[in-house]
C-alpha positions in Angstrom: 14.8 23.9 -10.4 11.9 25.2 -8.0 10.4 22.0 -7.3 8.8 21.3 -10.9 10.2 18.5 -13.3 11.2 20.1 -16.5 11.3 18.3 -20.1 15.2 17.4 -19.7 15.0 15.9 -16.3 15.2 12.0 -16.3 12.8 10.3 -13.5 14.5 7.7 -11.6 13.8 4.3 -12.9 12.3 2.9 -8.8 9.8 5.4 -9.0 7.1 3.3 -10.9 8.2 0.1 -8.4 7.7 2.4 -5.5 4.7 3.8 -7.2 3.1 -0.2 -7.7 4.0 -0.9 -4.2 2.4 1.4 -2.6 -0.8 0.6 -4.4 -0.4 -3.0 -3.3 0.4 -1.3 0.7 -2.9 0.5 0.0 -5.1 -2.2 -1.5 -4.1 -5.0 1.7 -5.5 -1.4 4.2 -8.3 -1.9 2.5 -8.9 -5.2 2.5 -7.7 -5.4 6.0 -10.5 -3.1 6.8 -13.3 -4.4 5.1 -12.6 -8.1 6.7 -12.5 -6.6 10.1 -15.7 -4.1 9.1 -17.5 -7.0 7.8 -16.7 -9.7 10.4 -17.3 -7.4 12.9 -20.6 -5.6 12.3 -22.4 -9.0 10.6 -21.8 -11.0 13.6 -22.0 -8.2 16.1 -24.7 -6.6 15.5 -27.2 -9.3 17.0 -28.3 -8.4 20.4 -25.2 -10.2 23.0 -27.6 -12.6 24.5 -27.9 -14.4 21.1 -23.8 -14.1 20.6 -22.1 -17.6 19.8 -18.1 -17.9 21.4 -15.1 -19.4 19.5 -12.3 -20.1 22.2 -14.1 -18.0 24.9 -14.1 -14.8 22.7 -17.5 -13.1 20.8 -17.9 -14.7 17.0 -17.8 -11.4 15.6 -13.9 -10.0 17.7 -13.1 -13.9 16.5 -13.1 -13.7 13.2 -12.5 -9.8 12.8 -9.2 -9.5 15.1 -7.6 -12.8 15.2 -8.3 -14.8 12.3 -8.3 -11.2 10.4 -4.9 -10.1 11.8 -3.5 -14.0 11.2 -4.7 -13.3 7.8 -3.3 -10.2 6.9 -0.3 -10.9 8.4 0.1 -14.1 6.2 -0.8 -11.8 3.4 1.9 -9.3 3.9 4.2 -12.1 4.6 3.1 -13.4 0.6 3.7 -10.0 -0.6 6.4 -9.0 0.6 8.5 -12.1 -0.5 6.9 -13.3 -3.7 5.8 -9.5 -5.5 8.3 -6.7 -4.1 11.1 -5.7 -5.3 14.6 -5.5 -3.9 15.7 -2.2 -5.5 18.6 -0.3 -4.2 18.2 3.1 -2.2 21.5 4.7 -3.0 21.6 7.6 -5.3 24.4 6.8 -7.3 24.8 6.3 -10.9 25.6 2.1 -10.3 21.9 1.1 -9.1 21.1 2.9 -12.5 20.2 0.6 -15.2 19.7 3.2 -17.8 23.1 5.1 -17.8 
């Protein structure tokens, strides 16, 4: 086979669990980003003599690193151990549930 899935090859049956995950991996980047993008340029983009401080540190690094890192870190935390799946990595036939 060069590469190319013919009509006779099965696909493996994690593929579509990997394939979900990943979308999830991708959609928390995203959201990651956007809180930190958001948090970031609304409350820093006021001239600094008008800044307000939470705990000695800028509103907008605040909210856009260390609540946003807290956050996404709980997030993941969520994810990881309430909507993935423990599949197995080996290649043999006995993690197959359709042979």
């Amino acid at each position: 086979m060069n590469g190319k899935w013919n009509k006779n090859t099965k696909k493996d049956w994690r593929y579509p669990i990997a394939h979900k995950e990943a979308w999830i991996g991708m959609a928390l980047v995203i959201f990651h980003f956007a809180w930190w993008y958001g948090f970031a340029y609304g409350f820093g983009s006021e001239p600094v003599e008008s800044y307000t401080y939470v705990f000695g540190f800028p509103t907008w690094f605040f909210y856009s690193c260390i609540v946003g890192f807290i956050v996404i870190i709980f997030l993941v935390i969520l994810i990881v151990k309430f909507i993935f799946v423990d599949i197995p990595l080996e290649s043999d036939e006995k993690g197959d549930p359709y042979s």
